[in-house]
N, C-alpha and C positions, 0 to 999 in steps of 0.2 A: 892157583886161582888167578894169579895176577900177572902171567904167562905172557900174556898179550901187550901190557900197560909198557911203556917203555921204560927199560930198566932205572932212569933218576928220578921217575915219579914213584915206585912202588913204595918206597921204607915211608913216606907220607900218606900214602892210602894206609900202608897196614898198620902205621901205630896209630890209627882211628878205631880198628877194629875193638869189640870187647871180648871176652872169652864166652862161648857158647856155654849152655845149661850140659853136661855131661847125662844129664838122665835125657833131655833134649834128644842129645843124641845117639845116645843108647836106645830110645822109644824107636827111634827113626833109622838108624841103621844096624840094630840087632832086632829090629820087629819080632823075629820068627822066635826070641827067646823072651819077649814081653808078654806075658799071661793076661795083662791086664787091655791089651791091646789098644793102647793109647795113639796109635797112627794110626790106626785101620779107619777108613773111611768107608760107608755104606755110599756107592758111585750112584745108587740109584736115590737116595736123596738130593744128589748134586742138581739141582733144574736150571740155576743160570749159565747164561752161556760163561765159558771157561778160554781162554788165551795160554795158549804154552809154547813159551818159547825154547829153542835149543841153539844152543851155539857150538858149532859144527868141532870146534878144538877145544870143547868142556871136557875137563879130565874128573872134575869132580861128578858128574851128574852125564854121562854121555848119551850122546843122543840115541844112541840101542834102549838107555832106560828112558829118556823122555818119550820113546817114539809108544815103549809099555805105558806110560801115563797118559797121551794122548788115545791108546785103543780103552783103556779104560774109562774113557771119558768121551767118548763117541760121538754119541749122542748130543754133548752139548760145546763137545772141543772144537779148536779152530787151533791148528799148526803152523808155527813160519818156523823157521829152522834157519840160521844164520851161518853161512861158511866162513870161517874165518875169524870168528870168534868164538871168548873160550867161557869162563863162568861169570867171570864180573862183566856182562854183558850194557850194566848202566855207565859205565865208567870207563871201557875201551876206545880206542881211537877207530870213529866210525860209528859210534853210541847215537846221530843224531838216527841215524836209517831206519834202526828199532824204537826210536822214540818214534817219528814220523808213522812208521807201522803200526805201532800202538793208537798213537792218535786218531788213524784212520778207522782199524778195527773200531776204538771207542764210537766215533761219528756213525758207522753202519751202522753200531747197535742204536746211538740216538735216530735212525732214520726207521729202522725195523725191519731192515733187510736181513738180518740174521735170525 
């Protein structure tokens, strides 16, 4: 996940992290054996507009699955897709580009071009 970060910043980001929910991610990455089906989302409830970003060297989440969340989300997605980064995309070197990108998407939806 932290692939990208330069190796004497990382042991500082990661003893930040906390320990994820294990049912968290059992809901989330064994869906297809959750009865209860606690990730499933109905796409057709979703009506605001939706931002999904991909970063091009994501080993957790690749962009072949993002590009599946973005067709499931059609309708109301908007895609940038960032080369050269990888999952922790708020905190790599070159993190201001995708903020700037963000900011800008936010400003069109304040304008109502989207």
């Amino acid at each position: 996940m932290l692939e990208m970060m330069p190796r004497e910043g990382r042991r500082s980001i990661y003893d930040k992290f906390v320990y994820e929910s294990g049912r968290a991610a059992f809901e989330i990455g064994f869906w297809l054996f959750d009865s209860r089906g606690a990730a499933r989302v109905d796409e057709s409830k979703v009506t605001c507009p939706v931002l999904i970003i991909g970063g091009g060297e994501d080993r957790i989440t690749p962009v072949s699955v993002t590009r599946k969340i973005v067709e499931k989300y059609k309708r109301v997605a908007t895609y940038k897709e960032f080369p050269g980064h990888a999952h922790w995309v708020i905190g790599e070197p070159g993190w201001e580009e995708i903020a700037e990108y963000i900011e800008g998407w936010v400003h069109e939806l304040k304008l109502g071009s989207h």
